[in-house]
C-alpha positions in Angstrom: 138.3 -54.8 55.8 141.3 -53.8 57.6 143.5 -54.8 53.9 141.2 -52.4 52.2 141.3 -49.5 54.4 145.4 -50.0 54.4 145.0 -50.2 50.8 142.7 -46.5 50.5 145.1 -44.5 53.0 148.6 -45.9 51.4 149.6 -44.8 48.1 148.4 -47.4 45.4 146.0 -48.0 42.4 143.5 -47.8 44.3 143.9 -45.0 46.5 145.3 -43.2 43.4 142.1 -44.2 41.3 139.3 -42.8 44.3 141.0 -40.1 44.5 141.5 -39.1 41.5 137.6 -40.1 40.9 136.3 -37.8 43.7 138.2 -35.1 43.1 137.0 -35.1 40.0 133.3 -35.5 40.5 134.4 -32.1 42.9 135.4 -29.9 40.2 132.3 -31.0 38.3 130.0 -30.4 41.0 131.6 -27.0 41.5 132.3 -26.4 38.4 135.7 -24.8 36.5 135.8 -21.9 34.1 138.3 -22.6 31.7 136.7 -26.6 31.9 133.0 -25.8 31.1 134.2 -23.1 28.1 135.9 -26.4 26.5 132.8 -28.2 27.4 130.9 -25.3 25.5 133.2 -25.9 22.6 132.3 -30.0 22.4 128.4 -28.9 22.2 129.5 -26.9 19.4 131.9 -29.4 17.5 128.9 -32.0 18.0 126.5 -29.4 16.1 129.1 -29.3 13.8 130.0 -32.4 13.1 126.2 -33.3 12.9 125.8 -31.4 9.5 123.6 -29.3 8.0 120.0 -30.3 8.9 117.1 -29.0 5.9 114.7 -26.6 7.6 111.1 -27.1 7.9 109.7 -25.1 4.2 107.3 -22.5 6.9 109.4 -20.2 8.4 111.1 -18.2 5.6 112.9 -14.6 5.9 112.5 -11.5 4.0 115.6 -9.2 4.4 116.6 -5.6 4.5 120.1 -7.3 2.3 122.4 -5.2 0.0 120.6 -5.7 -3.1 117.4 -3.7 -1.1 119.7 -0.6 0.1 120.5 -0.3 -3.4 117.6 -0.4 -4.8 115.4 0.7 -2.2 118.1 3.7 -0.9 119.9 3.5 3.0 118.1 2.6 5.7 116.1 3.6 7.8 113.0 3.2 5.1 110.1 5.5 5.6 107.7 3.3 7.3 105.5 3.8 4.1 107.4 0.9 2.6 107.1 -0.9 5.4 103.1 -0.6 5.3 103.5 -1.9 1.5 105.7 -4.8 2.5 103.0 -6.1 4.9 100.2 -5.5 2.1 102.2 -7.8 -0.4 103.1 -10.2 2.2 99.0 -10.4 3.5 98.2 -10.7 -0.1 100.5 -13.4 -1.1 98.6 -15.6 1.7 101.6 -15.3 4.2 100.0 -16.2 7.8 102.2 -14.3 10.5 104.6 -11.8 10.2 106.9 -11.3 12.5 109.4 -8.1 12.5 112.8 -8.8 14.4 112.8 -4.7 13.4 111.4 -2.0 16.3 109.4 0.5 15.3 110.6 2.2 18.4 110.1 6.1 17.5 107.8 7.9 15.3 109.0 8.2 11.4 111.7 10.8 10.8 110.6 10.4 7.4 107.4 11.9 7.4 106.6 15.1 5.8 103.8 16.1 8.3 105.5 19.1 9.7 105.7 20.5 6.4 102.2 20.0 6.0 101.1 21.7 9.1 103.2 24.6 8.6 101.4 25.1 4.9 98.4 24.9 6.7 99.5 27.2 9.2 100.5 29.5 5.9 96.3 29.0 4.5 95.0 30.3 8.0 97.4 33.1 8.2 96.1 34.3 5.0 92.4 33.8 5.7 92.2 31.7 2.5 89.1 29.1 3.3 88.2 26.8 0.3 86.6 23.6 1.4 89.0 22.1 -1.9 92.7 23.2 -0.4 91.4 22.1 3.6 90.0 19.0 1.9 93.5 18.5 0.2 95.7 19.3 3.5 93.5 16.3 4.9 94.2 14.3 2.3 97.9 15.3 2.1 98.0 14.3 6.0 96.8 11.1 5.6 99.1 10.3 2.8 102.3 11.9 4.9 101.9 10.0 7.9 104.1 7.5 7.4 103.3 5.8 11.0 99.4 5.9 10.6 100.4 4.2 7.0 102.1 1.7 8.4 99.1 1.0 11.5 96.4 0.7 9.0 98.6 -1.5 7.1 98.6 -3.8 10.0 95.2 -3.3 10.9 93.6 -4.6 7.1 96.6 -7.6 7.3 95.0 -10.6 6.5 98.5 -11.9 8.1 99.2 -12.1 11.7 101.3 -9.1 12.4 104.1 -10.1 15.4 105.9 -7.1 16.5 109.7 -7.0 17.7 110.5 -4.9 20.9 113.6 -5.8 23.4 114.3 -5.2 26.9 117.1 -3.3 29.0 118.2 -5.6 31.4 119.5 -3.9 34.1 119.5 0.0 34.8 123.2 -0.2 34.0 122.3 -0.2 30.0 120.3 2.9 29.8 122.8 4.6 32.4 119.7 6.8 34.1 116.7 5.9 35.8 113.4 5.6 34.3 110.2 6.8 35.5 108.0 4.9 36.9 104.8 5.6 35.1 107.2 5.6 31.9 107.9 2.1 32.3 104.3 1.5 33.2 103.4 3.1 29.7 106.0 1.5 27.8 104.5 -1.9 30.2 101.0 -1.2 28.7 102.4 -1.3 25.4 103.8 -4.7 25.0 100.7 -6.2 26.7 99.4 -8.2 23.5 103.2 -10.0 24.6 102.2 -11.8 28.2 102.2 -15.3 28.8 98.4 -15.8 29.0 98.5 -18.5 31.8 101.7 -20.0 34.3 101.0 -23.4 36.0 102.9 -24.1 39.0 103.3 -28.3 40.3 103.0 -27.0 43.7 101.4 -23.6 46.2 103.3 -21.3 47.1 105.7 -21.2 44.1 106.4 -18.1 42.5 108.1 -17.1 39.2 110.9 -14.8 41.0 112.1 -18.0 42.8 113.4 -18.8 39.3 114.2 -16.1 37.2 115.9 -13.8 38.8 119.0 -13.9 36.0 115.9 -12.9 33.4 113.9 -10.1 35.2 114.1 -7.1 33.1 114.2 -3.1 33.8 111.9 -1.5 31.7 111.2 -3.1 28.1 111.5 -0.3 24.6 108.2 -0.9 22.9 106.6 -0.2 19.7 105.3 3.4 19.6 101.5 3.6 20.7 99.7 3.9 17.2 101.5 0.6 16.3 101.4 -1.4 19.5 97.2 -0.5 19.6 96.8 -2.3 16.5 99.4 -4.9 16.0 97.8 -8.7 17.3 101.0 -9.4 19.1 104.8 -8.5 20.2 107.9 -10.1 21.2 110.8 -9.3 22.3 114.5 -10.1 20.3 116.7 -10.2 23.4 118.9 -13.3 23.1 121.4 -14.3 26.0 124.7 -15.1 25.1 127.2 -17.4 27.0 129.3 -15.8 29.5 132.4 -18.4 28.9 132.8 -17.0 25.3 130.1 -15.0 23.9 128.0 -17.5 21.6 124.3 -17.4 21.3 123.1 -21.4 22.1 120.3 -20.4 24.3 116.9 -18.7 23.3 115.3 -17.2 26.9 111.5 -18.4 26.3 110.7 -16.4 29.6 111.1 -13.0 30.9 109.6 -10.8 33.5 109.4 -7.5 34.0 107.4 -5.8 36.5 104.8 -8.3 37.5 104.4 -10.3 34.6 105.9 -12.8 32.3 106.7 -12.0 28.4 107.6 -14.4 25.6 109.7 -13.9 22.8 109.0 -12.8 18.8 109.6 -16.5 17.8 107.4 -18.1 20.5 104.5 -15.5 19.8 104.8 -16.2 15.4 104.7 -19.7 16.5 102.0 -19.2 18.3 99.5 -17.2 16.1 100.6 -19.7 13.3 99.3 -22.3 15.4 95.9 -20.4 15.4 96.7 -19.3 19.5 96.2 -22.7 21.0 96.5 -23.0 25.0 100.3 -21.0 26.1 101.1 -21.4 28.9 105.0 -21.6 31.3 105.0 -24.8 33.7 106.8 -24.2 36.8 108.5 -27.5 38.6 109.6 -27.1 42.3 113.1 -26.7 40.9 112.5 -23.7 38.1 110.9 -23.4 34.8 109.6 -26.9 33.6 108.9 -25.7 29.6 106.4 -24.3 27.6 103.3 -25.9 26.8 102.0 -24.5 23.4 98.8 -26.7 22.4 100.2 -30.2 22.2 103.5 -28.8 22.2 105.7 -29.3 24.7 108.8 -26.8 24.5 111.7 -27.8 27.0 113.6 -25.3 29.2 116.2 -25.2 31.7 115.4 -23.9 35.2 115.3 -20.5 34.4 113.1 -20.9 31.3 115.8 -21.3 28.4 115.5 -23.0 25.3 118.8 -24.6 23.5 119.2 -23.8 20.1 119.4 -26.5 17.7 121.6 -24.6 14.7 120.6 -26.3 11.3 123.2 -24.8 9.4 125.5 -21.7 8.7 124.1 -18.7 7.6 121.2 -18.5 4.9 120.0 -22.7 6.0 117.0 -20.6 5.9 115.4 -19.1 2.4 116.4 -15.4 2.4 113.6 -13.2 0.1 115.4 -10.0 -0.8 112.7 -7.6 0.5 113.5 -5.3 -2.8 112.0 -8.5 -4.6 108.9 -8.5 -2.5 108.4 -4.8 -2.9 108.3 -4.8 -6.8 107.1 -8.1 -7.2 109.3 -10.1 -8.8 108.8 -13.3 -6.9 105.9 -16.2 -8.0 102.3 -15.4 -6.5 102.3 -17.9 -3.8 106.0 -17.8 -2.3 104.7 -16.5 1.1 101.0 -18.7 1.2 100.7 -20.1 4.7 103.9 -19.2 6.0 105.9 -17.5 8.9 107.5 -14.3 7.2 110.4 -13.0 9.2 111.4 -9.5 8.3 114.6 -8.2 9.6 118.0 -6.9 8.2 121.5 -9.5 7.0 122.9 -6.3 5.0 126.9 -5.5 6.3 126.8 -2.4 8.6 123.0 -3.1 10.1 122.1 -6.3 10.8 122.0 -7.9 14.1 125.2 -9.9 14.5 125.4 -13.0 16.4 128.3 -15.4 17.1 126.8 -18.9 17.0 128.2 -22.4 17.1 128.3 -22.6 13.2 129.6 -18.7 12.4 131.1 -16.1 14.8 129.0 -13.7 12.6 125.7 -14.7 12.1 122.7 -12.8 11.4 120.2 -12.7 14.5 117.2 -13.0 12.5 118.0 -16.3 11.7 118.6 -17.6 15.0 114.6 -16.4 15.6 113.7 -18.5 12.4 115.9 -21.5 13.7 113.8 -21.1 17.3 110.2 -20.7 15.1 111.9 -24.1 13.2 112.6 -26.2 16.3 108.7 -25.2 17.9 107.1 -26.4 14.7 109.3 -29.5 14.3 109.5 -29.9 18.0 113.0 -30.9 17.1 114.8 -29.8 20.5 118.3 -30.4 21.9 117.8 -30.9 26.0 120.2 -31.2 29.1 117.4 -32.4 31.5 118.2 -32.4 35.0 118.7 -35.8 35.1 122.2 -35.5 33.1 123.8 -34.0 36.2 123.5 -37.3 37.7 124.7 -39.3 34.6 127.8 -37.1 34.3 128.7 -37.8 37.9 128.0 -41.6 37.0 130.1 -41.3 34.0 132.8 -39.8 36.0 132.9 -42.4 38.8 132.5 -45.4 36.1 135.0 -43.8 33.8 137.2 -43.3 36.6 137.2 -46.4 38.5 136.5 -48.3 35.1 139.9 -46.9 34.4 141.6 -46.9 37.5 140.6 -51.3 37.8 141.6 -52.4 34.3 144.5 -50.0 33.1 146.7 -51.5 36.6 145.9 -55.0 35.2 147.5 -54.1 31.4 151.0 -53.1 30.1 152.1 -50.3 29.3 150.9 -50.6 25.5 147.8 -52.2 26.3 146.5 -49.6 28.9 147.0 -47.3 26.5 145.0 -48.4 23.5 142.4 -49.4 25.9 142.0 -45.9 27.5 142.3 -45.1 24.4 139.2 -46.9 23.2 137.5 -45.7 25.9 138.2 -42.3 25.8 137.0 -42.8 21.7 134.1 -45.1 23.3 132.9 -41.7 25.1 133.5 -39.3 22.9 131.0 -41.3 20.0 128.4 -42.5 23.0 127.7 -38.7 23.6 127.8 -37.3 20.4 125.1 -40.3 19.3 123.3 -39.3 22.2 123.1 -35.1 20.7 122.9 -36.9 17.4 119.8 -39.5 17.7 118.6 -38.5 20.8 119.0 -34.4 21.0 120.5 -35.0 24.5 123.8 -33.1 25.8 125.7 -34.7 28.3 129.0 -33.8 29.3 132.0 -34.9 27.8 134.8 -32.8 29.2 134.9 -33.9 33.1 134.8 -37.8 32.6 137.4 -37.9 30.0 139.6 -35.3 32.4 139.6 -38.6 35.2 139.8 -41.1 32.5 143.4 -38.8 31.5 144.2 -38.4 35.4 143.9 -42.0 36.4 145.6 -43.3 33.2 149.1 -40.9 33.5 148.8 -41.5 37.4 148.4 -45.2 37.3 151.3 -45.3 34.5 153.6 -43.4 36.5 153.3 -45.4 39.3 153.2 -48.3 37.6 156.7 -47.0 35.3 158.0 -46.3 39.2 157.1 -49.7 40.7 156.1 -52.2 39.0 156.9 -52.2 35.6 160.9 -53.6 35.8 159.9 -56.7 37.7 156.9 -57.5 35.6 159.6 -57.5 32.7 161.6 -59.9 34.6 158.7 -62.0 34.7 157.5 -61.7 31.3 161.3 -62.2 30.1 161.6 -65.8 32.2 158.4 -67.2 30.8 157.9 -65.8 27.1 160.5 -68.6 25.9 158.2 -71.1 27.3 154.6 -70.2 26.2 153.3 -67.2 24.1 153.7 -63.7 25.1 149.7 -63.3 25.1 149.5 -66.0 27.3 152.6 -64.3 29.5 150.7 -61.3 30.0 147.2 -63.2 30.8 149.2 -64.7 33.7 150.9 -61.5 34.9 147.4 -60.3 35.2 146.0 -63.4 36.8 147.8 -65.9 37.7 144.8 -68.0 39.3 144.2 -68.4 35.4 147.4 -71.5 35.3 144.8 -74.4 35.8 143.2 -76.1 33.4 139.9 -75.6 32.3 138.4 -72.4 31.0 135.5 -69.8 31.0 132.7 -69.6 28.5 133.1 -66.7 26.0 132.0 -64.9 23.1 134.7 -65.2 20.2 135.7 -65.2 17.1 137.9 -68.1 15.2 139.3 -67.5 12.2 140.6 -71.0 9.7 142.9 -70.5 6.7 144.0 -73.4 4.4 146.0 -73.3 1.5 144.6 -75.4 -1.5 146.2 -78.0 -3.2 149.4 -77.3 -0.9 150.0 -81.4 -1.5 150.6 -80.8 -5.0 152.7 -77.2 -4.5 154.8 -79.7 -2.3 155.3 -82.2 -4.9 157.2 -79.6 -6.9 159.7 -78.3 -4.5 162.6 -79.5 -2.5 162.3 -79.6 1.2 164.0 -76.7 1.6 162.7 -74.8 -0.6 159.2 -76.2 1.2 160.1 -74.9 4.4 161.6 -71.5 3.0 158.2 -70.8 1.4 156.3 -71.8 4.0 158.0 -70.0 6.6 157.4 -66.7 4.1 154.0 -67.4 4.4 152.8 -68.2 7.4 154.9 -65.0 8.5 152.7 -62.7 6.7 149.8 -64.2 7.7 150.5 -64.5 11.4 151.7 -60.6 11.5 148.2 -59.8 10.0 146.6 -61.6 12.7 148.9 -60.0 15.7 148.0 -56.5 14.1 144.4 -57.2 14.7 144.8 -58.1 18.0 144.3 -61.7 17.6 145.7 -64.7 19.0 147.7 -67.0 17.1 145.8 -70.3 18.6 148.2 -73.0 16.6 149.7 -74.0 13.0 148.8 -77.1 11.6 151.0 -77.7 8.8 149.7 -74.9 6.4 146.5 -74.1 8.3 146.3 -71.6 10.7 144.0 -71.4 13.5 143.3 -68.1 15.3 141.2 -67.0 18.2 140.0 -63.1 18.6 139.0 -61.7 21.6 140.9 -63.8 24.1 142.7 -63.8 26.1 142.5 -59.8 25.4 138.7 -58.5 25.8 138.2 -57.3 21.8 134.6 -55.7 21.9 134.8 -55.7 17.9 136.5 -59.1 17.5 134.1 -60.2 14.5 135.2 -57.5 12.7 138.9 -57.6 13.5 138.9 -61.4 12.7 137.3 -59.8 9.1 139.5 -57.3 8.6 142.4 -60.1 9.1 140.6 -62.0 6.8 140.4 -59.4 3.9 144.2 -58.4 4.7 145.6 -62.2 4.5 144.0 -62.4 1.0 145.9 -58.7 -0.4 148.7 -59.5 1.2 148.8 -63.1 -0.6 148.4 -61.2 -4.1 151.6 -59.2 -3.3 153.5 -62.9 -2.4 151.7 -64.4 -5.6 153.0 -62.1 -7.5 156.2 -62.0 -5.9 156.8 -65.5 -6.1 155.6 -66.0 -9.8 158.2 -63.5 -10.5 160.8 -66.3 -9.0 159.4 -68.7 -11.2 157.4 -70.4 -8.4 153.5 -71.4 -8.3 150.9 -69.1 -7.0 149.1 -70.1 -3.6 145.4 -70.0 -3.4 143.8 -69.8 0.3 140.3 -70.3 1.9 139.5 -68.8 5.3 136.5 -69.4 7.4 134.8 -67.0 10.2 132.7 -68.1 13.1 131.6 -66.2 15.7 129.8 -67.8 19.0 130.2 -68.5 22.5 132.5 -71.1 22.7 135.0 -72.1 25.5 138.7 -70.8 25.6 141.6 -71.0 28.4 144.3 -73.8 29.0 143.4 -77.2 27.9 146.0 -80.3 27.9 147.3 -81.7 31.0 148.6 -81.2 34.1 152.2 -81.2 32.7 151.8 -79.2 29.7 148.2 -77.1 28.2 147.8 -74.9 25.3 145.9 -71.6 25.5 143.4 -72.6 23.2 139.4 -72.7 22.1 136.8 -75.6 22.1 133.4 -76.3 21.4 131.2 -76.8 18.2 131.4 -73.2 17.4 135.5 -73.7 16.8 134.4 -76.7 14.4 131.9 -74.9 12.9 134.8 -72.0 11.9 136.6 -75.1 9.9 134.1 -76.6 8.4 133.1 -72.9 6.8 136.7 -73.3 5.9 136.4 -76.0 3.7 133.2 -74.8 2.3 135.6 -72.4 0.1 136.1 -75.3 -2.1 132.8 -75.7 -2.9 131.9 -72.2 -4.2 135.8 -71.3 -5.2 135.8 -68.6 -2.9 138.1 -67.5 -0.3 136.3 -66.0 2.8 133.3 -67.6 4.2 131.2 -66.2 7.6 128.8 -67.7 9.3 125.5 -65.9 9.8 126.5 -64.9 13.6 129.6 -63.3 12.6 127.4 -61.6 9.7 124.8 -60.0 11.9 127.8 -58.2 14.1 129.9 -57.1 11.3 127.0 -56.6 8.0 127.3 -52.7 9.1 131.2 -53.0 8.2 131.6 -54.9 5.0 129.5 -56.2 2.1 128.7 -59.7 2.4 127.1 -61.7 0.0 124.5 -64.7 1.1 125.9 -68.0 -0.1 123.6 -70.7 0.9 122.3 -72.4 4.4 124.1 -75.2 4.4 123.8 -78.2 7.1 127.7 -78.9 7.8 129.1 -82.3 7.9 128.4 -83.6 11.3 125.7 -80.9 12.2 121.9 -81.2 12.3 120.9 -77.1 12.2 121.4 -75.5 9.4 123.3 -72.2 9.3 123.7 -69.2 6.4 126.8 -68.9 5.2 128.2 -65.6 3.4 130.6 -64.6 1.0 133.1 -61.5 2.9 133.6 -59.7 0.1 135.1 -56.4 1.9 134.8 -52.9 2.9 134.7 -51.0 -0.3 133.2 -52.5 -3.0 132.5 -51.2 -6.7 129.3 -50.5 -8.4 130.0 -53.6 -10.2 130.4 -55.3 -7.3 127.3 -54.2 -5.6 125.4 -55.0 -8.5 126.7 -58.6 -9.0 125.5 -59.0 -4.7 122.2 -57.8 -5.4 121.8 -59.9 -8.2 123.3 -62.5 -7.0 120.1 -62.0 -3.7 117.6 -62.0 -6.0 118.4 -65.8 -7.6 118.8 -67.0 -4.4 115.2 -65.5 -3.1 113.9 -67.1 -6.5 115.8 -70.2 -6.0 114.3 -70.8 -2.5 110.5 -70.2 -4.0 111.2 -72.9 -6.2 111.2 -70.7 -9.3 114.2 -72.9 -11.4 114.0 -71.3 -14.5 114.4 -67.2 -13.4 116.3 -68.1 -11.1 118.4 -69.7 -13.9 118.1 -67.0 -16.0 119.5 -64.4 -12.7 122.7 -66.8 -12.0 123.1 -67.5 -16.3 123.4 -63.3 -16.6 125.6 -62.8 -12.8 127.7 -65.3 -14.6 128.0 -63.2 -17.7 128.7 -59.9 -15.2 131.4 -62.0 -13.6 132.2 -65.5 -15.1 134.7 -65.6 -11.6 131.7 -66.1 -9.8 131.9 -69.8 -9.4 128.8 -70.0 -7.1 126.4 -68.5 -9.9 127.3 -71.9 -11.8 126.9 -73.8 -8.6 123.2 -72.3 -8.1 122.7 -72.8 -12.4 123.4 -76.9 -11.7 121.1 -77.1 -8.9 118.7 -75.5 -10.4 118.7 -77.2 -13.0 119.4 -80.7 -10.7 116.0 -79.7 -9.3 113.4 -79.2 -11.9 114.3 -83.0 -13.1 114.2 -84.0 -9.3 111.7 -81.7 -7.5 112.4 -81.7 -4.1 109.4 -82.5 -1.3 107.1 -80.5 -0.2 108.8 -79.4 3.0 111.9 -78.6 1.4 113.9 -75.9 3.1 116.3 -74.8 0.5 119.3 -75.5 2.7 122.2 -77.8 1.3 123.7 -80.9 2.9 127.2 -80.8 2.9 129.0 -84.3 2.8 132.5 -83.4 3.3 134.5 -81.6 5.3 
């Protein structure tokens, strides 16, 4: 006890590594400015990098775009066109339409005043005719552009959602309201209020929670229109403070003594045929929405992230100019969510957004309207607070206890991984999962403790561990040096149980290549090859384990930790055979013979560590799994292929490389049987691919016992690829076992009787 508290007060790893960790998990807890903008700006790469997502076909947008100013003349539009808009749209079968448009003052456009001052003119001259007062009605009811557009609303078959917004503070309007003005303009937006608030507990109240969100006085529709439109919603959006983007939709705002929702929320809603609404209230803020069977979740103060599909126009954009002559199929608009609102330059709504810095607002209401219906929300729960201070203390100290055990190159690539490690774990998590966690505050500790820990180590340790390293290395391998500099309880014999990889190469017929050369020529050529080879396997990190005249034996995953060691002993694999084509063709330019080698991949627990005796041991690998790896080896001669797997190694790296099922074989000297596979690599032709799944499909008929197609399968693979050996193997069994049907509890797997 006493060691360790010497060791947290002095300065060392450790106390370098807690430190590091808690002041870290500080600064998160308190949180930095310029930290949580980059933050904001990985939750926008990961949106990015996600893609373009294909919207749900029911929310669709008709626009006020360049093409309807030209056709249609400047805006503002007398509200007449408006009023036809919404007949079209009703009459197409369109079920909501929502306006992200106010309708905030009466109609400058109308010619009503012209109209009453003729009428004044009639009265002045004492000229009564039921025909010119019947006319002057008429004339006002065609004129009033406003009671147009309310009547259009009132005979829409559609749901009509009107758009209003709120100031925010007194600050915006820069004078005070009235009090009964806001109470009118209150009375307006009625057909807007959340119908119903469940709170978890008494004595919870709404202002506990939304404070940030509690409006000044809201700008509403003007009275003829709000009286007969079924619903409203505001269009307020809140933007980031950090830097400005839009990534949150507030689903809640109050003003006065109630609760509002927004435009999206209430089209949702009336599409939905108004199930239960209602805004659940936790003891810590705003739970979510509940919208039928819906469940819509929120941050404390009742926001809603915006998952971005796509740049601007994801969404289907009807030119309004198209509606308004009809130039669009009957049924365009049947049973969807119409969202009217301006994308022309000069008048729409502009938005910076994770996927555009200018972005037209309507469509972040149709990506909202999108996520409801899909329910295909991103979250950061309250819960994540708590992983990312867990991912900062295990990244830290994770850091802080392996990086001091590495060198210098090592620690690196490793904090490297891990920092790589991270970065994918939480972008699957926004990817699969729609969760955001935080990635900028665990990698800053992983970057602290790794430079901190380096420089100490650069200041005192690294020179005498060099010392070390440069006494032993002439004695055993420099892996092996650096396993001991880490732990040096490890120089005993014995070993631990692990999972690796071991990777067998052979060249064939090397006897008879022998026969034809002079010994040195032999060694020169042997030399040249088992050089390349054993460079391949050092640059995938694996461990040269022993030569054995021209085999080579090589371990991955010990003594370094290799999370991916079946697929680095592949990749070795695939690289020893290129590499051999450039020798082979190298040599046969010197007039020698062309080498032709078979490797074999097993991957299994198996145990690894010093073996030999007490004067001299090997860092080296036992156990059936290591003679499993040479048989697969020698199973190359078989089917005249090169790289053989085992079906453990497949299952860990079939997301990697194309692998093609050989057979299940029972090895020499083993009683389970065990798939084999055929590596064939990482990019493979169409041709290739074909000649695999053909290649599948014998072997399924071969297994049922149907000789004959499977004959005919193999017969044309053959004819794709007559250097497919094993199609002729499969063509000779085949045919082996219609003379001599095998029993009735035949297996389909193949003894193999040599080595």
């Amino acid at each position: 006890m006493k060691n360790f508290l010497k060791s947290i007060i002095s300065i060392n790893p450790i106390s370098i590594t807690i430190g590091l960790t808690i002041l870290v998990l500080i600064l998160f807890l308190f949180g930095v400015p310029i930290l949580d903008l980059v933050e904001l700006k990985t939750y926008d790469l990961r949106l990015l990098s996600r893609g373009v997502r294909k919207p749900s076909p029911q929310a669709l947008l008709a626009v006020i775009d360049e093409k309807s100013l030209n056709t249609e003349g400047k805006w503002i539009w007398p509200r007449a066109k408006i009023a036809r808009l919404i007949d079209l749209l009703s009459q197409d079968g369109a079920k909501v339409i929502g306006f992200d448009i106010g309708f905030l003052e009466p109609d400058e456009n109308t010619s009503l005043k012209l109209i009453d001052e003729f009428e004044q003119k009639i009265e002045s001259l004492n000229l009564k005719d039921d025909r010119i007062g019947e006319f002057i009605k008429e004339s006002k009811l065609s004129a009033d552009n406003d009671l147009i557009l309310a009547n259009a609303i009132r005979r829409s078959r559609a749901k009509v959602v009107l758009g209003y917004f709120f100031y925010m503070s007194q600050a915006e309007l820069n004078y005070q309201v009235e009090n009964n003005e806001i109470e009118r303009q209150l009375k307006r937006i009625n057909n807007s209020k959340y119908p119903m608030t469940m709170y978890a507990e008494q004595g919870l109240q709404m202002d506990h929670f939304i404070a940030e969100y509690t409006a000044y006085t809201p700008e509403a529709n003007i009275d003829i229109l709000s009286e007969v439109a079924p619903s409203s919603g505001y269009f307020n959006m809140v933007t980031d403070q950090e830097d400005g983007v839009v990534r949150w939709m507030p689903l809640v705002i109050k003003c006065g003594h109630d609760i509002y929702s927004p435009l999206s929320l209430q089209s949702v809603w009336h599409y939905l045929d108004q199930p239960q609404l209602m805004v659940k209230v936790a003891d810590y803020g705003i739970e979510g929405i509940r919208i039928g069977e819906r469940f819509i979740p929120t941050d404390e103060n009742g926001r809603m992230l915006i998952n971005y599909l796509g740049p601007e126009k994801t969404f289907p954009h009807y030119s309004i100019s198209d509606i308004l002559h009809e130039n669009l199929p009957k049924g365009t608009f049947r049973d969807k969510i119409v969202l009217v609102g301006a994308t022309a330059i000069g008048i729409y709504d502009i938005r910076n957004t994770p996927f555009s810095p200018v972005y037209p607002g309507l469509e972040v209401h149709a990506t909202v309207v999108d996520n409801i219906l899909t329910k295909n929300f991103l979250e950061k729960p309250k819960w994540t607070v708590i992983y990312d201070a867990l991912a900062i203390l295990m990244l830290g100290l994770l850091t802080g206890v392996i990086v001091r055990r590495l060198g210098a190159l090592k620690g690196i690539l490793f904090s490297s991984a891990l920092f790589i490690l991270y970065i994918w774990m939480c972008r699957w998590l926004f990817v699969y999962w729609g969760t955001w966690v935080n990635i900028v505050y665990p990698l800053l500790v992983l970057v602290l403790v790794y430079t901190s820990l380096t420089v100490y180590r650069y200041l005192t340790e690294e020179r005498e561990r060099k010392k070390i390293k440069g006494a032993f290395t002439y004695y055993v391998s420099s892996s092996v040096v650096n396993e001991m500099l880490k732990h040096p309880e490890k120089l005993k014999l014995g070993g631990d149980r692990r999972d690796l990889s071991v990777l067998f190469s052979d060249i064939r017929g090397f006897t008879t290549i022998a026969e034809g050369l002079t010994p040195e020529d032999l060694v020169h050529l042997l030399n040249e090859y088992l050089t390349v080879m054993t460079d391949i396997v050092f640059k995938y990190d694996g461990t040269l384990d022993k030569y054995m005249g021209d085999a080579i034996m090589a371990i991955y995953g010990a003594p370094l930790d290799l999370p991916d060691h079946p697929i680095k002993a592949c990749r070795s694999a695939l690289e020893m055979i290129e590499e051999l084509k450039r020798l082979n063709h190298k040599w046969m330019g010197e007039g020698k013979q062309p080498m032709d080698i078979g490797i074999g991949i097993n991957t299994s627990p198996m145990m690894v560590g010093n073996m030999g005796s007490e004067q001299r041991f090997d860092f080296t690998v036992m156990g059936d799994s290591v003679n499993l790896g040479s048989r697969l080896e020698g199973a190359n001669k078989s089917y005249k292929t090169n790289i053989i797997v085992s079906e453990f190694t497949f299952e860990r790296v079939k997301n990697e490389f194309a692998c093609m099922e050989l057979d299940s074989v029972r090895v020499k000297g083993k009683t389970q049987p065990v798939k084999i596979y055929n590596l064939v690599g990482d990019k493979v032709s169409e041709t290739q691919e074909r000649t695999v799944n053909e290649f599948n499909q014998g072997l399924a008929l071969y297994k049922k016992r149907k000789w004959n197609k499977a004959i005919h399968v193999f017969e044309n693979i053959t004819a794709m690829d007559p250097g497919l050996y094993a199609a002729q193997v499969y063509i000779e069994r085949c045919r082996d076992l219609k003379k001599n049907p095998p029993p009735a509890d035949w297996d389909g797997v193949y003894v193999m009787t040599t080595k």
